[in-house]
SEVOKOL-35771 format. One record per atom (N, C-alpha, C, O): residue in one letter; z, x, y. Coordinates in steps of 0.05 Angstrom, whole numbers, plus 5000, padded with zeros to 4 digits. Each point is the difference from the previous one (the first is absolute). Example, Ala and Ser with C-alpha at 12.3 -4.5 7.8 and 13.67 -1.06 7.14 Angstrom:
A515652644886;A500049825024;A500050185024;A501350215000;S497349725021;S500150165024;S501449855022;S500450105022;
end
This chain:
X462240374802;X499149985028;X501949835016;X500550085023;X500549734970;X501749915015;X503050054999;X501449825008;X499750394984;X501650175005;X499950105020;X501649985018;X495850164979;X499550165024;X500449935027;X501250125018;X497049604980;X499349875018;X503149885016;X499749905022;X502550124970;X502449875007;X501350315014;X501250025022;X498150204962;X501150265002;X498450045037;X501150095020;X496449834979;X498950065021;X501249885025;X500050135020;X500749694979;X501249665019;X502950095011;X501049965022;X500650214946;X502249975011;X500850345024;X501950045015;X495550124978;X499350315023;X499749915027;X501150105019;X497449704982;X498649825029;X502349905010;X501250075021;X499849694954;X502549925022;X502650165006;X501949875010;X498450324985;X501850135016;X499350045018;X501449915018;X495950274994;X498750005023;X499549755022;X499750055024;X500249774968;X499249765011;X502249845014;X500149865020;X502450264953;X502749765014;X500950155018;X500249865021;X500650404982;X501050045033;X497549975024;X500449915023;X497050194966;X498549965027;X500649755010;X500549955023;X499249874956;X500649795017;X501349835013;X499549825016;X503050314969;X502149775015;X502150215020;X501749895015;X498050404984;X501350155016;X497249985024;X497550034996;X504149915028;X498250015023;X498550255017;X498349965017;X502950324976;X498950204999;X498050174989;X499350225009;X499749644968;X498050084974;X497249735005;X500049755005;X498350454990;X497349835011;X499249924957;X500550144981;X498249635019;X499349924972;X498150184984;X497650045007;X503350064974;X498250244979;X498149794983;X500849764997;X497550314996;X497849994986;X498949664999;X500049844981;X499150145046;X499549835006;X497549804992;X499949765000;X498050454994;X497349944991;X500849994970;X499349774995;X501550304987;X500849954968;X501549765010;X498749824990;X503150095022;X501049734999;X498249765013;X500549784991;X497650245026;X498449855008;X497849874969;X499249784992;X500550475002;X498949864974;X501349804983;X499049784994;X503850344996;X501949784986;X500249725011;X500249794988;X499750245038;X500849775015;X497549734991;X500149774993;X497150495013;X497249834995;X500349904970;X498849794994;X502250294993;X500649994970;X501549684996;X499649834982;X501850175035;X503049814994;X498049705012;X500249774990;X498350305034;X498349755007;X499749724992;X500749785007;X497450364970;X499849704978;X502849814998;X500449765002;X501050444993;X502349934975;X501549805020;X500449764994;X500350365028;X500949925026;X499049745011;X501549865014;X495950074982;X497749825005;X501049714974;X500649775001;X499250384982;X501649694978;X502349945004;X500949775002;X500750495001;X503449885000;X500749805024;X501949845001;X495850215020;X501049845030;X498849704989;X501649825003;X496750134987;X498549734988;X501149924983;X499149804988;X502650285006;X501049954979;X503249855015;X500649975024;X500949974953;X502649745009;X501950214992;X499450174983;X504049795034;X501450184992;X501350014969;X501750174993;X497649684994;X500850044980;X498450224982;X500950164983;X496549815026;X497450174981;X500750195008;X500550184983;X500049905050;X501050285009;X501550124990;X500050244997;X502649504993;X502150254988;X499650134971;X500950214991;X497249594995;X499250054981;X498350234989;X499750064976;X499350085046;X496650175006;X503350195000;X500950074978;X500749995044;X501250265003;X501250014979;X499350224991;X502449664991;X501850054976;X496850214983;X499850234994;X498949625006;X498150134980;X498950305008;X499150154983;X501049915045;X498750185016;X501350284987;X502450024994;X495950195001;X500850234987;X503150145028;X501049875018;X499550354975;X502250185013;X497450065033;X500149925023;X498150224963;X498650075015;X499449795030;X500750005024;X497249794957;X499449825022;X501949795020;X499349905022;X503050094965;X502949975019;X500050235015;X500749945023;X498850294974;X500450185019;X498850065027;X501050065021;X495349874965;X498649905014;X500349845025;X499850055024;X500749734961;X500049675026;X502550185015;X499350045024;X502750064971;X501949935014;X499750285020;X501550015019;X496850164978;X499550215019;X498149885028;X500250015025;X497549854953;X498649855021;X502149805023;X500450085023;X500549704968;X500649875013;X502050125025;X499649895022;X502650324977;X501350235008;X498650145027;X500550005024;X497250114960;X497850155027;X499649715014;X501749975018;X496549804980;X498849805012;X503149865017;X499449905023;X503150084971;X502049965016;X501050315025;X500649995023;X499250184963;X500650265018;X497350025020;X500450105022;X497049814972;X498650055020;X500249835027;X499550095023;X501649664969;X500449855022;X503450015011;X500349855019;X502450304973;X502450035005;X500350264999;X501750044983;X497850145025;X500050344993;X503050105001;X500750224992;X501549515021;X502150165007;X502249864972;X502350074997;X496249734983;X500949894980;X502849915014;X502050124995;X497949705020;X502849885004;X500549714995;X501849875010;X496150034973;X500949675000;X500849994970;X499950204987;X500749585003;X501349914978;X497350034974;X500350074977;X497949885033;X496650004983;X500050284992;X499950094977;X500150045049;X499050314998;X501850154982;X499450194985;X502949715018;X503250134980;X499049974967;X499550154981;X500549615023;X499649894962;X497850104989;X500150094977;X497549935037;X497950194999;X500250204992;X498350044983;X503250135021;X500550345012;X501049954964;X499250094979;X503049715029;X502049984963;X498149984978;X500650094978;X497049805030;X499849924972;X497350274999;X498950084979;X500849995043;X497950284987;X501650234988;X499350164983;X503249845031;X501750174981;X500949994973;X499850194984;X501249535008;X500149894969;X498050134991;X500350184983;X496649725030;X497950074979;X499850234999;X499850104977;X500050055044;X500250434994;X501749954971;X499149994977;X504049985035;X501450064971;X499649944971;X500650164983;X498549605013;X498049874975;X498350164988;X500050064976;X498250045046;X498250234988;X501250344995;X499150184986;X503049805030;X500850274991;X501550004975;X500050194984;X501249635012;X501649844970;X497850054982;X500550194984;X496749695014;X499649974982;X498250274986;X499650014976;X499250245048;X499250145001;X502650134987;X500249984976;X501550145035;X502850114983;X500550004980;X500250184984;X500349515011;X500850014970;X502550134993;X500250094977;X501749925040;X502850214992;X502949895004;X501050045021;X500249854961;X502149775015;X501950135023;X500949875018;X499450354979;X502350135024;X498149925033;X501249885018;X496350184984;X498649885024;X500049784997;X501549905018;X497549894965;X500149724999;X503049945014;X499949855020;X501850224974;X502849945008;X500550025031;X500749835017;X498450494985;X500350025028;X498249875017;X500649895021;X496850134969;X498649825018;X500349675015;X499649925023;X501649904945;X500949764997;X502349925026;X500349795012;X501150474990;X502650055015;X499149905033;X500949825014;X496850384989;X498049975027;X499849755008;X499949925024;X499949904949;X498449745015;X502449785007;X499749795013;X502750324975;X502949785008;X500150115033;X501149885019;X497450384983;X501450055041;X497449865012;X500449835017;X496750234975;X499049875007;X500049665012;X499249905021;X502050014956;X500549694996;X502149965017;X501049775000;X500450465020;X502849865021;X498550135027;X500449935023;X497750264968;X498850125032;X498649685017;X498449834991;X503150205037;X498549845020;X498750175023;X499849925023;X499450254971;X500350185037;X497150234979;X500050074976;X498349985044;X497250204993;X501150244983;X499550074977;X502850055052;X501650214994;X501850044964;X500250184983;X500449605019;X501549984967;X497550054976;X500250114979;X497549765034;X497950104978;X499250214997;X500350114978;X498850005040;X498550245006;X502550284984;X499450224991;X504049645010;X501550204985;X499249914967;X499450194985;X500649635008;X499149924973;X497850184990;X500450144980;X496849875035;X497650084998;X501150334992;X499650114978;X501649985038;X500550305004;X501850044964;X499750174983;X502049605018;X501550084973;X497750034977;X499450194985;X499749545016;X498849964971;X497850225005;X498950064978;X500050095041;X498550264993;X501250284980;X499350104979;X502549945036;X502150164991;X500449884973;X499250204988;X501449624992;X500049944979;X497750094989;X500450174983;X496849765021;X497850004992;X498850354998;X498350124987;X503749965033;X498550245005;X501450214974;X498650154986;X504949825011;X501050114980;X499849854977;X501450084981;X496949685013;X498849914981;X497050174985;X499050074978;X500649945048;X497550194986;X500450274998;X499750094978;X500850065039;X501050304986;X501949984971;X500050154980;X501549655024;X500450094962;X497749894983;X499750084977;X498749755034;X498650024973;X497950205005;X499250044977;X499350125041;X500350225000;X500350144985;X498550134985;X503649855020;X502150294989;X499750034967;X499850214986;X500449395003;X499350014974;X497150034985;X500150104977;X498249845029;X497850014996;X498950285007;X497850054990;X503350115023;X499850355001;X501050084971;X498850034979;X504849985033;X499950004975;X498249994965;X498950164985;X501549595016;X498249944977;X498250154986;X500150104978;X497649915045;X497250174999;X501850275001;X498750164986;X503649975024;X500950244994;X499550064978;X498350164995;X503349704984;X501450004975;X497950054979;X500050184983;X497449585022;X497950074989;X498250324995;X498950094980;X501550035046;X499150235011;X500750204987;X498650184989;X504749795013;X501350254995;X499449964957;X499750224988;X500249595001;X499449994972;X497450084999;X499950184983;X497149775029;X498650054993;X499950305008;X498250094986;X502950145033;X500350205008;X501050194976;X499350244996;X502549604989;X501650124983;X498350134982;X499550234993;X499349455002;X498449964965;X497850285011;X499050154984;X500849855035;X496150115005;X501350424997;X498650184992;X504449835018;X500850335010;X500650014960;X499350214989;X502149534992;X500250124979;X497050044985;X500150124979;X497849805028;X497450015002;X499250314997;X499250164984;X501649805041;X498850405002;X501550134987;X499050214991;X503049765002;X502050234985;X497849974972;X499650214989;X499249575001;X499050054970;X497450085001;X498750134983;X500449785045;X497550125003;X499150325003;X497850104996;X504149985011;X500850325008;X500350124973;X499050224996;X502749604976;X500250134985;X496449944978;X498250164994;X501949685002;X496749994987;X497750205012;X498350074984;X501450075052;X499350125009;X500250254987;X498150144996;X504749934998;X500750264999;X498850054963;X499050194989;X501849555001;X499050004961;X497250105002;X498950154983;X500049765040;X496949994984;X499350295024;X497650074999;X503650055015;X498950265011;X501650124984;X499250235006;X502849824974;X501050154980;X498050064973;X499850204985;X498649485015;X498250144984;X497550115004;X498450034982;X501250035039;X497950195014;X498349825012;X497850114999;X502149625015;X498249855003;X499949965028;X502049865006;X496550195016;X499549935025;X501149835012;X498949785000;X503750255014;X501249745013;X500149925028;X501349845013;X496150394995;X500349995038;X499949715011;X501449915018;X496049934965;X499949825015;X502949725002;X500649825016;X500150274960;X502449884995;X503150065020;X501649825006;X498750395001;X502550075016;X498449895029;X501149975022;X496450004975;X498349945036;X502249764999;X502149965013;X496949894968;X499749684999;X503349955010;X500649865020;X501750294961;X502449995001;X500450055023;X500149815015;X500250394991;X500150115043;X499749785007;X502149895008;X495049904994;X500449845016;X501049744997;X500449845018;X500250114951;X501349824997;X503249985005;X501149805007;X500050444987;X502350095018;X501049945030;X502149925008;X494850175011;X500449925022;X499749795012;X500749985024;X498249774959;X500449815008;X502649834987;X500649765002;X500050374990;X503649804996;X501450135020;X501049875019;X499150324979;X502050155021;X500649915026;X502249995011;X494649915003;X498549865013;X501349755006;X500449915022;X500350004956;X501349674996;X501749985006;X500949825014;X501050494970;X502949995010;X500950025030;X501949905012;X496350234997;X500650125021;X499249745025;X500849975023;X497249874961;X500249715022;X502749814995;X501549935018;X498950034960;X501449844988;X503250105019;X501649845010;X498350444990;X502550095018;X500449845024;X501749835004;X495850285017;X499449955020;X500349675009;X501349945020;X497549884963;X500849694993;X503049955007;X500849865018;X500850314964;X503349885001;X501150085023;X501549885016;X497350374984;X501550115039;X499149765020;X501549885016;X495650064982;X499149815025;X501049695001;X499749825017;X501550214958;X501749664990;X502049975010;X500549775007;X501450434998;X502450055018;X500149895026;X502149905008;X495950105004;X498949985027;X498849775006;X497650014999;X503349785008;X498449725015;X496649965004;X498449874987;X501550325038;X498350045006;X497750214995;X498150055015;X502650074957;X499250134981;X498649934977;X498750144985;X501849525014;X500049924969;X497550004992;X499050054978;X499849875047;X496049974991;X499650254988;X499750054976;X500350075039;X499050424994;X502250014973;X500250234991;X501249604997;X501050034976;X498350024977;X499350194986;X500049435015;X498249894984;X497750174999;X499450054977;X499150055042;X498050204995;X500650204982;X499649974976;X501150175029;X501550234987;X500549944967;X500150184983;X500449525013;X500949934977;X497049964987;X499450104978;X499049775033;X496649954996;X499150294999;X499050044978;X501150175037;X498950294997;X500850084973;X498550084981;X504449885020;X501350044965;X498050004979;X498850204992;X501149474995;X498549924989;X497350075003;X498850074979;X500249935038;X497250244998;X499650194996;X497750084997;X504250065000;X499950294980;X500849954984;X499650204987;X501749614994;X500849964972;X497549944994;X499550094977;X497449755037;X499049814991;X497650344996;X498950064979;X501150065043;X498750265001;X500450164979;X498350054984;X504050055015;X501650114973;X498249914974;X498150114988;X503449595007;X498749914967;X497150055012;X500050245005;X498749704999;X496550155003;X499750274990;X498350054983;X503250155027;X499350234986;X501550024977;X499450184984;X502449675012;X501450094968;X497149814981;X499050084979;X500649785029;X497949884981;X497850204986;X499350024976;X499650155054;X497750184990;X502250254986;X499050114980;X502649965024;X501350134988;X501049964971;X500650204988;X499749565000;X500349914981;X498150024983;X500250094977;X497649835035;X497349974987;X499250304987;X499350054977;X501150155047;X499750344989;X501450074983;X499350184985;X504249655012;X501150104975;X499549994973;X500550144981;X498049565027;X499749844975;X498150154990;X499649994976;X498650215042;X498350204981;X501250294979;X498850154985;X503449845022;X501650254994;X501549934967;X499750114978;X502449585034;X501150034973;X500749635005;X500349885021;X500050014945;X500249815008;X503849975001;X501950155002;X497649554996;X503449944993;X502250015034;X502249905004;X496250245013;X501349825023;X498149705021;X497749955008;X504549964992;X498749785010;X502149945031;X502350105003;X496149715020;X501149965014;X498749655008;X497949905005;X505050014991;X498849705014;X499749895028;X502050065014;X496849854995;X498949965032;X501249654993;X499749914978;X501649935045;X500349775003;X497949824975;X497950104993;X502749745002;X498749774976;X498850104972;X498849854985;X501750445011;X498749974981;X502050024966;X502450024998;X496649964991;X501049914976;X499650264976;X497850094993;X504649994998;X499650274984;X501049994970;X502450044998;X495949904974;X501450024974;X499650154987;X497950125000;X503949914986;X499850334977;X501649884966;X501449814993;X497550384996;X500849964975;X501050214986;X498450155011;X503250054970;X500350224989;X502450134999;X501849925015;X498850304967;X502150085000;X500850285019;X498250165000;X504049925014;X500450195014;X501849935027;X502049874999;X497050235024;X502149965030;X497749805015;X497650054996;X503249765020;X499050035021;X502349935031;X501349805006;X498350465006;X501549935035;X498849815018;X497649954998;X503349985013;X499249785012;X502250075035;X502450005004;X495750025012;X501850005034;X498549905015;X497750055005;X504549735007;X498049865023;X501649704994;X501849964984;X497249915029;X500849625003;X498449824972;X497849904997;X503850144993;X498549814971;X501449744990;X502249915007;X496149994976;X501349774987;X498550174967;X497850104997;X504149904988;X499750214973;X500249804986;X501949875007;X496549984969;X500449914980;X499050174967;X497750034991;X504750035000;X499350064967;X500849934978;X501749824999;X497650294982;X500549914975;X500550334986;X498350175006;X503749914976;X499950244989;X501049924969;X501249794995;X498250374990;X502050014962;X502150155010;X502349924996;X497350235013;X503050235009;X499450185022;X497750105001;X504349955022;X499450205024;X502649925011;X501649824995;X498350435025;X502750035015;X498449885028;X497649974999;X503849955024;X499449885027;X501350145006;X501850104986;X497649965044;X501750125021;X498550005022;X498150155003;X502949645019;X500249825026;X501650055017;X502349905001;X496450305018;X501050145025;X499449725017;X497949885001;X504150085010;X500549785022;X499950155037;X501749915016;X497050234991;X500750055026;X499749875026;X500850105021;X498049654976;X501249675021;X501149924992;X499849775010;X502150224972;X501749774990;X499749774989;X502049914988;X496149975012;X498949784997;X498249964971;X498449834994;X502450384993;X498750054968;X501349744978;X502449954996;X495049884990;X502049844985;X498350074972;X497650035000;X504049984978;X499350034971;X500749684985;X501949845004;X496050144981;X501149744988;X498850054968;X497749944994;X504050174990;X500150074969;X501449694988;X501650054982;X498149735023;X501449754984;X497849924982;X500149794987;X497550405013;X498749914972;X499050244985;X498050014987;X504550265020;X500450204988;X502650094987;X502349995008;X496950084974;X502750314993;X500950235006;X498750065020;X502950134976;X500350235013;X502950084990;X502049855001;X498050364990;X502550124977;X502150005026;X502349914996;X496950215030;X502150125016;X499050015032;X497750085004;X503549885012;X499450035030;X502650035017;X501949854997;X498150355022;X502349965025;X499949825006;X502349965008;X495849734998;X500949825014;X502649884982;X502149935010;X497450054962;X501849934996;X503250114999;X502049864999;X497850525001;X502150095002;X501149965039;X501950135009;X496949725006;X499950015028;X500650255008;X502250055011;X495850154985;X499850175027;X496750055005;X499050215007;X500149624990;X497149975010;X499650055032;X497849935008;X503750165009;X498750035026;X501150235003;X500450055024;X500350124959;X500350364997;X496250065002;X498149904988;X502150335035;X496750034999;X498649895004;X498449954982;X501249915050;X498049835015;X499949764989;X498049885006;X504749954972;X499749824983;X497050004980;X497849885002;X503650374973;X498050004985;X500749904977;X501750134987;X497149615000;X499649814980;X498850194974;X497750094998;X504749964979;X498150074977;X501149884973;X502449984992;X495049954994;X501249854967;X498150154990;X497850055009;X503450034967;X499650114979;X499949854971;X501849844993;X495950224990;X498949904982;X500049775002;X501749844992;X495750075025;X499449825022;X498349804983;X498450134986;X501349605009;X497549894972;X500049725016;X502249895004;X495549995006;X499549785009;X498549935022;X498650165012;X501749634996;X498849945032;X500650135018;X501650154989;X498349935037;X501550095020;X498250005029;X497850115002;X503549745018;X498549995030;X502050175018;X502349915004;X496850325007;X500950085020;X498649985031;X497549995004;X504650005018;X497849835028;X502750185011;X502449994994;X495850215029;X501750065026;X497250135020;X497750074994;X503949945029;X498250155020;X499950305002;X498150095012;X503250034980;X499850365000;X501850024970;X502449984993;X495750054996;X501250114967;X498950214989;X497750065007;X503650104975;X498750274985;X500949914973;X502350074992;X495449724986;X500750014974;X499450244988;X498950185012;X501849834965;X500350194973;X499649804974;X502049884992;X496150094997;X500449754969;X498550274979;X497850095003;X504350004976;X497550214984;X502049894968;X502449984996;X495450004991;X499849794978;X498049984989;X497950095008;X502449724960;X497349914989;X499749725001;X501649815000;X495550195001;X499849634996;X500249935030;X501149795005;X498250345012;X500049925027;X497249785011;X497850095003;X502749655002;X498549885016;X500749915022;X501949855002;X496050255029;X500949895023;X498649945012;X497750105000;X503349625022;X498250035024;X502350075025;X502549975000;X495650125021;X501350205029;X498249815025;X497650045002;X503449805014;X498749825021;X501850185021;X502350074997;X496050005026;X501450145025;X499650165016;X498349925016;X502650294989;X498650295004;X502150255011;X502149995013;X496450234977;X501550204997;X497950224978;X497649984998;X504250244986;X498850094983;X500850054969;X502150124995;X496649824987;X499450024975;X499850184986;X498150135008;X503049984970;X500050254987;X500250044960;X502050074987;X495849885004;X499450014976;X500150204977;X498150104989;X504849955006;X499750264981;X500249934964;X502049884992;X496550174994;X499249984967;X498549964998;X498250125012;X501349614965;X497349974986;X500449695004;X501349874984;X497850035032;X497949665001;X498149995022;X499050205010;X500649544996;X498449945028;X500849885010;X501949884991;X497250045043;X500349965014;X496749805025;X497950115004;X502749625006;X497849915008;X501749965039;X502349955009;X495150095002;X500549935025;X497149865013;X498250165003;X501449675002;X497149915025;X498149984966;X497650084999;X503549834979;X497750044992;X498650224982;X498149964986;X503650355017;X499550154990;X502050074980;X502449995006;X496750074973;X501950194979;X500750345005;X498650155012;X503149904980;X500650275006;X502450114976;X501149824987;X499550385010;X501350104981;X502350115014;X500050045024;X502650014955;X502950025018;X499750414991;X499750114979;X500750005047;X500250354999;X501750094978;X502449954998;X496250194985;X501350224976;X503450185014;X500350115022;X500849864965;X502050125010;X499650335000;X498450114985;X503250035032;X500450265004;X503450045001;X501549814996;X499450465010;X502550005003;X500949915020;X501949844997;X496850225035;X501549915018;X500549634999;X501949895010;X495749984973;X499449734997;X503549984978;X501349805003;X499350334984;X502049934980;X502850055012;X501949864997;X497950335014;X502050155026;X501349705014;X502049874993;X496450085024;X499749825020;X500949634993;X501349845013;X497250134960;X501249694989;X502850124982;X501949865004;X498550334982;X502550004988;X502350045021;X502349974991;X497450115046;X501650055013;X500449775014;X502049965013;X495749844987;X501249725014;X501449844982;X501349815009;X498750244969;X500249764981;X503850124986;X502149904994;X496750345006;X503550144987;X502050095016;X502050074988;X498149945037;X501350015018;X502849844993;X502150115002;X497749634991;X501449824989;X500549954974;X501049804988;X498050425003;X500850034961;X502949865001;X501550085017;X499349724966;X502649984992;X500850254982;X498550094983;X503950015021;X501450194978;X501349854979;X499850014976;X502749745052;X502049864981;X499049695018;X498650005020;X502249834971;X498849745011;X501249945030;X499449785011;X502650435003;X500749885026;X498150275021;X499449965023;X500250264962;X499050205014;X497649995039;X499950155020;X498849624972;X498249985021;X501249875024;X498749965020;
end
C-alpha cells in the first residue's frame, strides 16, 4: 500500500506543480489536497512547539511522502497570499516543493536513468531565481516523468504480454490433443456431440483472448490508448479464465470415456507411478525417478532447464552440442536416476520402466501403459496402449534415435 500510495502522490504532483507555479493554470485537485493539508495539522502543531532543533529532527525522520506534504502546504499558504511569487520566500518555496515532487517521483520510479535525470532537475532548480526559471523546470521534470511512465508502461504490458502469449500457446496445444482424444473415442463408436459442443466453445474463447491480447499491443503503441490497452489485456485473461471453466466440464466428460489423460489447472499437484510413456505439455516443474527411459524435452520458450546431476544417461545431444536443432529439443537416452525438468511451454516424452513422478503446474498429461496415477486425491489408472498410442510415443521419443553418437 504504500507503494501505491507514493505512486498516487507522484500522478497528483505533476498536476499540481505546473498549476501552480505557471500563472495560467488554475490548482487541480484541490479538495484531495485540502484533506492532506488537514492531515499534516497535528504534525505541524508539534513541530511549531517544538525548538529548532526537535524540528530538524521530526523532518530528517519525516517519510518521502510527508516532506512532500509540508512542503506543498506551506507553497499553497505562501502562493495564496503572493500569487505573482516574486519575493525571495515565495522562490525557495516554489524550490523546495519541487525537490519534494522529485523525491517522490524518485522513489515511486525506482529506475536509475530517471533518478539521474531527475537529480539533474534539481542542480537548475538550485540556480533558478526568477518564477519563470521554475515554471521551465516544472515543465522539464514532467516530460521526464511522463517518458518515465510510458516505459514502464510499455514494460509491464509487455510482461503481462509474454504471460498471455504462453498461456495462449499451452491452451491452442491443448486443443490440438483435445481434438485428437475426441476423434479416439468417436472412432470407437461413442457419442461425442457434447464433447466437440464443449471444444467449439472452448476454442472460442482463446481465440477470444488472442484476439484481445492483439488489440492490447496495437492500443500500447498509442499514448493515449494505453488505458483501452490494459483493458483489453484484463478482457484477455477473462477468456482464459472463461476458457479453463469449460475445459474443466470438458475434462470431467472425458474422464468418463477413457482414463490416462489428465489436465492440470494452476496448484495442483499430479503423481504417477508405472511402466510405459507419459507426455506431458504445458508449464511444468517435472520431477522423476526412472530404472531406464529415454527423455525428450521440447524447449519452445527457451527457458527449459534439465538438471540430471543425480542421474545417468548412456547418451544425449546436449552433450554432442546440437541440442537446439528442433525448437531446442533435449534428449538422453538410457536415462536411470533423479531428474527435475522446469520450463514454461514444454512437450515432454519420458517412456521407460521404473517411472516415478511428480508434475506441479499446468497444462496436459498423458498416461500410456500399465501403472497409476493420483490427482485431488483420486487414483486412476495410466490408458492401455493402442497403435496410434505406440505410433505417437515411439515418434516423439525416436525422432532423435542416435544411429552413430554425433547423429542428433
Amino acid at each position: 500500500m504504500k507503494n501505491m500510495g507514493i505512486k498516487i502522490f507522484a500522478y497528483v504532483a505533476v498536476a499540481l506543480m505546473l498549476a501552480s507555479i505557471a500563472p495560467a493554470m488554475a490548482i487541480a485537485d484541490t479538495d484531495n489536497l485540502q484533506d492532506k493539508i488537514q492531515d499534516r495539522d497535528r504534525v505541524n502543531a508539534t513541530t511549531n512547539a517544538s525548538s529548532d532543533g526537535a524540528s530538524n529532527q521530526i523532518r530528517q525522520v519525516m517519510s518521502t511522502q510527508e516532506r512532500y506534504e509540508e512542503a506543498t502546504e506551506n507553497f499553497l499558504r505562501i502562493k495564496a497570499n503572493n500569487s505573482a511569487l516574486n519575493t525571495g520566500e515565495a522562490i525557495e518555496a516554489a524550490k523546495e516543493y519541487l525537490n519534494s515532487t522529485i523525491d517522490v517521483m524518485i522513489e515511486s520510479l525506482d529506475n536509475d536513468e530517471y533518478t539521474e535525470k531527475l537529480d539533474d532537475e534539481k542542480e537548475d532548480i538550485a540556480v533558478a531565481t526568477t518564477r519563470a526559471e521554475l515554471v521551465e523546470c516544472a515543465q522539464d521534470i514532467r516530460d521526464i516523468w511522463r517518458e518515465a511512465r510510458d516505459e514502464r508502461a510499455n514494460s509491464t504490458t509487455n510482461s503481462i504480454n509474454n504471460k498471455l502469449t504462453a498461456v495462449i500457446r499451452v491452451s491452442e496445444t491443448m486443443t490440438l490433443r483435445l481434438e485428437n482424444e475426441i476423434a479416439r473415442i468417436e472412432k470407437n463408436g461413442e457419442d461425442v456431440t457434447g464433447l466437440q459442443e464443449m471444444l467449439g466453445e472452448y476454442k472460442a474463447h482463446i481465440a477470444e483472448a488472442r484476439e484481445y491480447q492483439e488489440q492490447a499491443m496495437i492500443a500500447n503503441t498509442n499514448r493515449e490508448r494505453q488505458s483501452q490497452g490494459f483493458q483489453n489485456m484484463k478482457q484477455a485473461g477473462l477468456s482464459i479464465k472463461e476458457a479453463n471453466a469449460v475445459l474443466r466440464n470438458m475434462l470431467a466428460e472425458l474422464k468418463q470415456h477413457r482414463e490416462g489423460l489428465v489436465t492440470l489447472i494452476a496448484d495442483e499437484t499430479l503423481t504417477a507411478q508405472g511402466d510405459g510413456t507419459a507426455v506431458l505439455s504445458g508449464n511444468f516443474v517435472l520431477s522423476f525417478n526412472t530404472d531406464d527411459a529415454i527423455l525428450v524435452v521440447k524447449d519452445m520458450a527457451g527457458d527449459a532447464q534439465v538438471d540430471t546431476e543425480n542421474a545417468s544417461y548412456g547418451y544425449s545431444n546436449v552433450d554432442a552440442g546440437n541440442s537446439d536443432i528442433n525448437n531446442r529439443a533435449f534428449v538422453y537416452h538410457n536415462l536411470t536416476g533423479d531428474v527435475t525438468v522446469e520450463g514454461t511451454l514444454l512437450t515432454i516424452t519420458l517412456r521407460g520402466t521404473g517411472i516415478s513422478l511428480d508434475v506441479d503446474g499446468n497444462g496436459n498429461v498423458m498416461f500410456i501403459g500399465d501403472g497409476t496415477y493420483e490427482l485431488n486425491g483420486e487414483e486412476s489408472t495410466w490408458v492401455t496402449p493402442d497403435v496410434d498410442d505406440e505410433v505417437e510415443s515411439e515418434s516423439d521419443a525416436e525422432t532423435s534415435e542416435p544411429e552413430e553418437q554425433n547423429d542428433i
